[in-house]
Structures are given as structure tokens and as C-alpha cells.
C-alpha positions in Angstrom: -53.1 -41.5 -29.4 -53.7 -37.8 -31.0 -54.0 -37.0 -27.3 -51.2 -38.7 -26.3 -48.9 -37.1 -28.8 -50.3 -33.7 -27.9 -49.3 -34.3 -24.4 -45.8 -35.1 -25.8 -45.5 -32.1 -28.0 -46.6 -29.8 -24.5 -43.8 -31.5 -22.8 -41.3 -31.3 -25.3 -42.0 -27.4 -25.5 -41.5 -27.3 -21.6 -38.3 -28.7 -21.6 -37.0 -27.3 -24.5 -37.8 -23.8 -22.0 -36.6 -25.0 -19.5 -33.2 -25.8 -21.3 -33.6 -22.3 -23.1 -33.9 -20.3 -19.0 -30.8 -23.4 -18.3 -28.9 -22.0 -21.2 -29.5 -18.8 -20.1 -28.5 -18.9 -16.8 -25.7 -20.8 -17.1 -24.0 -18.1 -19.7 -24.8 -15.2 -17.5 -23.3 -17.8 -14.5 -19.9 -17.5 -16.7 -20.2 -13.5 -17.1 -20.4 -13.1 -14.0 -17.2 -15.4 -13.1 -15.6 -14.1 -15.8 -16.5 -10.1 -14.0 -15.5 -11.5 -10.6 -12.0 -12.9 -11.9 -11.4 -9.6 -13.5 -12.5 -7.8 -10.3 -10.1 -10.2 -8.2 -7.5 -9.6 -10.3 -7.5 -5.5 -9.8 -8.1 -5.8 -6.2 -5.1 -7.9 -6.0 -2.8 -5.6 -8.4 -4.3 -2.6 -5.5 -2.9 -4.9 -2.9 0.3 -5.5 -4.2 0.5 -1.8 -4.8 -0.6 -0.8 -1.3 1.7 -3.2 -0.1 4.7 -1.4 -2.0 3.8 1.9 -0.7 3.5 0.8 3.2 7.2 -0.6 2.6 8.4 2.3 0.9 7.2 4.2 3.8 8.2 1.7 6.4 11.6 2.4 4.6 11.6 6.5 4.5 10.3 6.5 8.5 13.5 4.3 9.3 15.5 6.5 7.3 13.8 9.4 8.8 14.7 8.4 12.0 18.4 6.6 11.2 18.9 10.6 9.9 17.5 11.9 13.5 19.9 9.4 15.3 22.7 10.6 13.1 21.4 14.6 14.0 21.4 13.8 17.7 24.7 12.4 17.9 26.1 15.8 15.8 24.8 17.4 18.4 26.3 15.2 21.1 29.9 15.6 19.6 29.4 19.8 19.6 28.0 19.6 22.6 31.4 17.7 23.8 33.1 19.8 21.7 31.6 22.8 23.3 32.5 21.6 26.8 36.2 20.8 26.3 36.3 24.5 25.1 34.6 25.9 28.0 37.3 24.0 30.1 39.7 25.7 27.9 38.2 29.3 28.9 37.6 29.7 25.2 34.2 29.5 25.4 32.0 28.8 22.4 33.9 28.8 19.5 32.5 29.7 16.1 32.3 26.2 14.7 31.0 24.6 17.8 28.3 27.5 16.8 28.1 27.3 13.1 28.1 23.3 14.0 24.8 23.9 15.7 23.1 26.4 13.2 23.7 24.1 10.4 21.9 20.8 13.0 18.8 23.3 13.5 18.1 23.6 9.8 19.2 19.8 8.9 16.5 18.8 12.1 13.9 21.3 11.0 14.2 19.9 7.9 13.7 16.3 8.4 
């Protein structure tokens, strides 16, 4: 009986051990969700971020390139310009010139 309540006593320390390690592991289990909800939520404020920027720039390049379409017509029209006055015998006139020094700084620009 003394023997039998020894054994008892052994086996009551190993569980309440094993419970302790359970405890143990199960509160570092919930750091660590705890640290990998946190991390989540910063990669996902990064994405939304990134996201932003690549439309922003999505949204410059078409501008960018709505501004070139705009340049190259200018041009165009002097260019027109330029001919009916060489039909004319006038040859270039200064606008159709000052026209096309103003498009080489706006295209050097953009």
C-alpha cells in the first residue's frame, strides 16, 4: 500500500510536468501566433503600399506618354504649318520655328 501510494505520488509529479512543458508550450504556441499576425499584418500594409506606388506609376507612364502623343501631334500641326508656308514661298516662318524650339525643350523634358 506504502508502495502503491509511492508509485502514485511518482506519477502525479510526472504529469503535473508534463502539464507544466504543455503549459509551456502552448503559451509560447500563442506568442508565436500572436508574432505571425503582427508580421502578416505589416506585410500586408507593404502590399497595399506597393500596390499604390505601381498604380501611381502605371498612372505617371500613361501620362507620360498621353503628354508625348500630345508633343507629336504639335509637331505634326508645325510641320503642316511649315509646309503650307513653303507652298506659299515664305518659307519657315518664325513661329512655325519658335513652335518647334519650344517642342524640343517640352520633349526633352518629359
Amino acid at each position: 500500500s506504502r508502495r502503491g501510494g509511492e508509485l502514485l505520488k511518482l506519477q502525479l509529479a510526472q504529469v503535473e510536468e508534463e502539464l507544466a512543458e504543455t503549459s509551456e508550450q502552448w503559451r509560447t504556441s500563442t506568442n508565436d501566433v500572436r508574432s505571425l499576425r503582427r508580421q502578416c499584418e505589416t506585410l500586408n500594409g507593404q502590399l497595399v503600399d506597393l500596390k499604390q506606388g505601381a498604380t501611381d506609376e502605371l498612372d505617371m507612364m500613361r501620362e507620360i506618354e498621353e503628354l508625348r502623343e500630345n508633343l507629336r501631334h504639335a509637331v505634326w500641326k508645325a510641320d503642316q504649318a511649315e509646309a503650307r508656308q513653303n507652298k506659299l514661298g515664305a518659307g519657315d516662318s518664325q513661329e512655325v520655328v519658335r513652335l518647334r524650339g519650344q517642342l524640343a525643350e517640352a520633349e526633352l523634358q518629359v
